[in-house]
C-alpha positions in Angstrom: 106.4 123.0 90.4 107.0 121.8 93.9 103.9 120.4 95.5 102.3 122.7 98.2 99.4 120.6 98.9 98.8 116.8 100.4 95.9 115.0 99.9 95.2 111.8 101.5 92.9 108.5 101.6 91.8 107.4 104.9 91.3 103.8 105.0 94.9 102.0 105.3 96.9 105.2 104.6 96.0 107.5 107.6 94.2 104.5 109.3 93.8 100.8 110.0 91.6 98.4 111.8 92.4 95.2 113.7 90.2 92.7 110.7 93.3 90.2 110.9 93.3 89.6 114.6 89.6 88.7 114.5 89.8 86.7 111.6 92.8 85.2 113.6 91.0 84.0 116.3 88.3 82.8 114.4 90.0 80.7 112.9 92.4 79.6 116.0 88.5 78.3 117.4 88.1 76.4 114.4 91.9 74.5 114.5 93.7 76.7 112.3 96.8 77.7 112.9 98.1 80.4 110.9 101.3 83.3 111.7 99.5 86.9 112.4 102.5 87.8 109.0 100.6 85.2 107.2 97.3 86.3 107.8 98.4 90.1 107.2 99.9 89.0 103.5 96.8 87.1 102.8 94.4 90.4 103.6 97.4 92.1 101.4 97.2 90.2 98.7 93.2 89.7 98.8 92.9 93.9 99.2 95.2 94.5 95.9 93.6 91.9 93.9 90.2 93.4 94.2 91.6 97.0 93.8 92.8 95.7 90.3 89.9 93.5 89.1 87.4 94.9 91.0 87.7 98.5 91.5 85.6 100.1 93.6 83.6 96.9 95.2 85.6 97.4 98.4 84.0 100.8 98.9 80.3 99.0 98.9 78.9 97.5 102.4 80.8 94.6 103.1 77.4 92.1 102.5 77.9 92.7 98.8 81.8 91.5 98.4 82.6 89.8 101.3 81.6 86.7 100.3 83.7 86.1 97.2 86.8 88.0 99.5 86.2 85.6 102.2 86.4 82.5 100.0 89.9 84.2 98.3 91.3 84.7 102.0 90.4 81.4 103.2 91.7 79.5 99.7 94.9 81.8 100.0 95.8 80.6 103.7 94.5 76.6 102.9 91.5 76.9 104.7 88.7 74.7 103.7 85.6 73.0 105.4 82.2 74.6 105.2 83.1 78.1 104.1 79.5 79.2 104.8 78.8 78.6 107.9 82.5 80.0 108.7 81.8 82.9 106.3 78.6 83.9 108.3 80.2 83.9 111.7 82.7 86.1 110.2 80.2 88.4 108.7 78.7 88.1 112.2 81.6 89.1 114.1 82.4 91.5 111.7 79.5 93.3 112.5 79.5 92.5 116.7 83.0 93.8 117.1 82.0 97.0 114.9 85.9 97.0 114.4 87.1 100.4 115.5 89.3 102.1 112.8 92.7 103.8 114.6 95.0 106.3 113.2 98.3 104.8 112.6 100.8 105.7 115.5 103.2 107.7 113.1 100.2 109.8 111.7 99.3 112.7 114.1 103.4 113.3 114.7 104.1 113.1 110.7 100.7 115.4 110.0 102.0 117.9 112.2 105.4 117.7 110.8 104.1 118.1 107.2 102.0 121.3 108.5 104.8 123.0 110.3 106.6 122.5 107.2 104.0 124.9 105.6 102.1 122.3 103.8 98.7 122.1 102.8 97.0 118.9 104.0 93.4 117.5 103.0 91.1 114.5 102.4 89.4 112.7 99.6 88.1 109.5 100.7 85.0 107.3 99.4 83.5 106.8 103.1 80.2 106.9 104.7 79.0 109.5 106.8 81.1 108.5 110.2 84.3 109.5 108.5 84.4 113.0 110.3 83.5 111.4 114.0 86.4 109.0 113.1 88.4 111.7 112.7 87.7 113.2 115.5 88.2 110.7 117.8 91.5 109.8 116.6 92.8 113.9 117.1 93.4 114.4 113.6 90.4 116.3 111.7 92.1 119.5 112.3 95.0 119.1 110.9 93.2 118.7 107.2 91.8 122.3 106.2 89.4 120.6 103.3 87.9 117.2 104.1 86.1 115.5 101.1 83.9 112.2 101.8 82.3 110.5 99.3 78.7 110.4 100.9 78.5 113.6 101.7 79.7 115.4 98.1 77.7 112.4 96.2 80.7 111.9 94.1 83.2 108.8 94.4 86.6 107.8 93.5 88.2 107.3 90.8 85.7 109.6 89.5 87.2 113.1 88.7 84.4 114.9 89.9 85.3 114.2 93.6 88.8 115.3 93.0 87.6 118.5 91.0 85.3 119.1 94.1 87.9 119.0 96.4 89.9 121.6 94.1 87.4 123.7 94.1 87.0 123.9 97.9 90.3 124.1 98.6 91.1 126.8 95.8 94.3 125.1 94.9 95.3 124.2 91.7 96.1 120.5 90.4 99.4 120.5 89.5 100.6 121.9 93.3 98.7 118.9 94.8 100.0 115.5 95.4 97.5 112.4 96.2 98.7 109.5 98.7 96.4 106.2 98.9 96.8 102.7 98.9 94.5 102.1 95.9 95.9 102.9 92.4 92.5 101.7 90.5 90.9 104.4 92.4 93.4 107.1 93.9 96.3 107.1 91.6 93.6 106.9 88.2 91.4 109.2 89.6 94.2 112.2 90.7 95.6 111.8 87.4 92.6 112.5 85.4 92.7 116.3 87.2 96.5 116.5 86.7 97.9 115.7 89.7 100.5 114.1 91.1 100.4 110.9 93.2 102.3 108.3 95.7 100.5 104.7 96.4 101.2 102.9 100.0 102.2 99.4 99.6 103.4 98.0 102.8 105.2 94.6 100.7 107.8 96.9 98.8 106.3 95.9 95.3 104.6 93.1 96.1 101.3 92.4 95.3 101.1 95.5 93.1 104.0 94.1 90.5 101.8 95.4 87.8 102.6 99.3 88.8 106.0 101.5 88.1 108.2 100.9 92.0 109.0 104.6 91.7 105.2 106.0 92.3 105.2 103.5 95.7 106.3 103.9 99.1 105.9 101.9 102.3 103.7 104.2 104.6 103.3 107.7 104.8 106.4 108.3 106.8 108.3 108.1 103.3 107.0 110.9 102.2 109.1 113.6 103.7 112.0 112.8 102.0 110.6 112.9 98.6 108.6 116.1 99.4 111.9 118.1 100.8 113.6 116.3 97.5 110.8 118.2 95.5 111.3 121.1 97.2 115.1 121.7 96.2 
């Protein structure tokens, strides 16, 4: 059955925030000099690592898993020193900057696309309670006619009860939705245990994720018309 309805993540599907230019020039102060496509594999490769042996710690406030991310970052990119002190000014700048989560350029053009096309497009994200202002800011909340966040259904991802929520609202059925993320421990596991279908962002082609099938990935969200109007035949 062709897929009528398009659920998305938020965080690093639909939107993105600027972690690797602070971390850049934090450690630029400190004599490091790294590439800003070096820096962006090593978050890469640090995100998909915890997604597989840790799922669902990068959902929690930062405090709680930032400390053993830090010290994976830093050994991936051959920092060393005393990570401590260099992990607490991060945590502190972290918090200072209050980094500002942006919609990607390509999103409000391909949302609107995908709605003109007579899709159906929601949200199921594990998020606190700002996701909605976030949303608003960026021009996109009303393009999704269901939006489901974590803290305010008190349900999470990969758990099926968030997903089975956000059926429910929606009246749709599984098996015409599709789910896009960047987390398969959480968005591809937890869409399939209601039955439907799925696509996982990975910006590195395969890499980083070599554990998964290539056929359920795709780059960004852009790559998703083509399959859809394939489905759709």
């Amino acid at each position: 059955m062709a897929v009528g309805f398009i659920w998305f993540d938020l965080g690093y599907t639909l939107l993105y925030n600027e972690r690797e230019k602070l971390f850049n020039q934090l450690i630029t102060d400190r004599g490091y000099r790294r590439s800003e496509g070096q820096i962006e594999l090593a978050f890469h490769v640090v995100d998909k690592r915890f997604m597989r042996e840790y799922p669902g710690l990068l959902g929690t406030p930062a405090k709680k898993f930032m400390p053993r991310y830090f010290a994976q970052l830093c050994e991936y990119l051959e920092i060393d020193g005393d990570l401590t002190s260099f992990l607490n000014q991060w945590l502190k700048a972290w918090e200072e900057n209050r980094l500002e989560w942006l919609a990607y350029p390509f999103v409000p053009g391909l949302l609107k696309e995908l709605r003109s096309r007579g899709f159906r497009l929601g949200v199921i994200s594990n998020w606190d309670p700002g996701a909605r202002d976030i949303l608003v800011r960026r021009g996109i909340l009303e393009f999704f006619e269901t939006t489901i966040i974590s803290s305010e259904v008190g349900a999470v991802k990969p758990n099926r009860e968030i997903f089975e929520i956000a059926l429910e609202k929606a009246s749709v059925k599984a098996e015409d939705c599709l789910y896009v993320g960047d987390n398969y421990y959480d968005d591809a596991v937890g869409a399939s245990s209601v039955g439907m279908g799925y696509r996982i962002i990975n910006r590195f082609g395969t890499f980083g994720v070599e554990e998964l099938d290539s056929s359920i990935l795709i780059r960004d969200v852009t790559e998703l018309l083509p399959y859809l109007e394939k489905e759709r035949r």
